[in-house]
C-alpha positions as CSV (number, residue, x, y, z in Angstrom):
1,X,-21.5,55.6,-136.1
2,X,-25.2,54.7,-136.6
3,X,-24.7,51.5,-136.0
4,X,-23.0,52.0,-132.4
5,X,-25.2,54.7,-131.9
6,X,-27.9,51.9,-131.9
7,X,-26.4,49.0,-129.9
8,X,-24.8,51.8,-126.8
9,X,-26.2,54.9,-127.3
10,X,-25.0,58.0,-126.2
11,X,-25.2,61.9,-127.0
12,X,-23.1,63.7,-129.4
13,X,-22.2,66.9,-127.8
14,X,-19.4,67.9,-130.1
15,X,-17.1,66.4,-133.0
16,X,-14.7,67.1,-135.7
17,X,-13.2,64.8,-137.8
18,X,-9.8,65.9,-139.4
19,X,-7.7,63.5,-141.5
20,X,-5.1,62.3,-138.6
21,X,-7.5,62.8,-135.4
22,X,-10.6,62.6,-133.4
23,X,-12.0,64.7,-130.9
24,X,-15.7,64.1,-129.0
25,X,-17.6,65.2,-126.7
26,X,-20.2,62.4,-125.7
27,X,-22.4,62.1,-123.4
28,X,-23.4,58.8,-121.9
29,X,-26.3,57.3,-120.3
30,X,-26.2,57.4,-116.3
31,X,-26.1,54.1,-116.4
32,X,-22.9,53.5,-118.6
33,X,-19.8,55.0,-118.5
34,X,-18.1,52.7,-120.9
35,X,-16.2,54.7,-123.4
36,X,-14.0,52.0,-124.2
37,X,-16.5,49.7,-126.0
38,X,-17.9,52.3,-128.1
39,X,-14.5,53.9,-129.1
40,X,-13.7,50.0,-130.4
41,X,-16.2,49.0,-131.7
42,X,-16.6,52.8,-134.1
43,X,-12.7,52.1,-135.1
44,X,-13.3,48.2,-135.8
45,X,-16.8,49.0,-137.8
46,X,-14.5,52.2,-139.6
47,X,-11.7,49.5,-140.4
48,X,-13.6,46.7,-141.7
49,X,-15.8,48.9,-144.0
50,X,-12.6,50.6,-145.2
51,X,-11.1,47.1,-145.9
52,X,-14.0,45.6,-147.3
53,X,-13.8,48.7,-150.3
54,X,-10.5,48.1,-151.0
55,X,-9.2,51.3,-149.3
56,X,-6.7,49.4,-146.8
57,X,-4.8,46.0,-147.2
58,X,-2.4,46.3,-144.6
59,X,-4.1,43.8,-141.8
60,X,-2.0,44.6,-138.7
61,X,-2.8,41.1,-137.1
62,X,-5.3,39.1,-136.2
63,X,-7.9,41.5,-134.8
64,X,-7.7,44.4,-137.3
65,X,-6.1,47.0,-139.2
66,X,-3.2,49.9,-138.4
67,X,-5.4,53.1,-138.9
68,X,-6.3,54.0,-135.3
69,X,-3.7,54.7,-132.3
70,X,-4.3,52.1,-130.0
71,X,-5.8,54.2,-127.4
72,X,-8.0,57.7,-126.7
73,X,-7.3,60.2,-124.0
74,X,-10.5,60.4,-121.8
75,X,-11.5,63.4,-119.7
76,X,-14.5,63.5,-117.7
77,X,-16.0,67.3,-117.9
78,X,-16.5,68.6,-114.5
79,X,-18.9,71.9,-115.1
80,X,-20.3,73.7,-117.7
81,X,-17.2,76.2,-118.2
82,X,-15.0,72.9,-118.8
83,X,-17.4,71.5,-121.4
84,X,-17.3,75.0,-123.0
85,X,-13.8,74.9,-123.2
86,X,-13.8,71.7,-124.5
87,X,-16.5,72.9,-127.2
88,X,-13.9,75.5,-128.0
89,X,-10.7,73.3,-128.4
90,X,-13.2,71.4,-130.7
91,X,-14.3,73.9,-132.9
92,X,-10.8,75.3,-133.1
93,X,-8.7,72.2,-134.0
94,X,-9.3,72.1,-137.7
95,X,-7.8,76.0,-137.7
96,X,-4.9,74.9,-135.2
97,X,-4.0,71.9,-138.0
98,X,-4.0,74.5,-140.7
99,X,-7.2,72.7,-142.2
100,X,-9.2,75.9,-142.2
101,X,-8.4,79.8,-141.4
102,X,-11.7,80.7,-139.4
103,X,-13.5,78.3,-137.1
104,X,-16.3,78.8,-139.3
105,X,-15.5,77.4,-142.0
């Protein structure tokens, strides 16, 4: 993520990580709205460090590895009750998957 972070920056406005899925909230300079390139290039740096440890051998073809779907669902926020309900879904998807019982945790 550092990496990225440096070469096509953007805001972190929200993020959980949960053993089968993604969700973010970014936002992106005024300038760039190119989600695209930065979701690639985070799954290709993520594949080729897990491949270099040793962690996954499977090479699905020529231009990487089968961890990531293919594509990301992208949804522009319009105001600020949207991005707090996106904040919510956030925040509540590790208790929806059964990976904690309070959003807290």
């Amino acid at each position: 993520m550092r990496f990225v972070l440096r070469e096509k920056p953007f805001q972190i406005d929200a993020w959980v990580v949960l053993p089968e899925h993604i969700h973010a909230i970014w936002t992106l300079p005024d300038d760039d709205n190119n989600y695209s390139i930065r979701w690639g290039r985070i799954k290709g740096r993520f594949s080729h460090q897990l491949a270099k440890a040793g962690l996954i051998a499977h090479q699905k073809d020529r231009k990487g590895y089968d961890v990531w779907q293919p594509r990301f669902w992208e949804h522009t926020i319009c105001d600020e009750v949207d991005f707090a309900h996106h904040v919510d879904y956030i925040h509540y998807n590790p208790v929806k998957h059964g990976w904690v019982r309070r959003v807290q945790e």
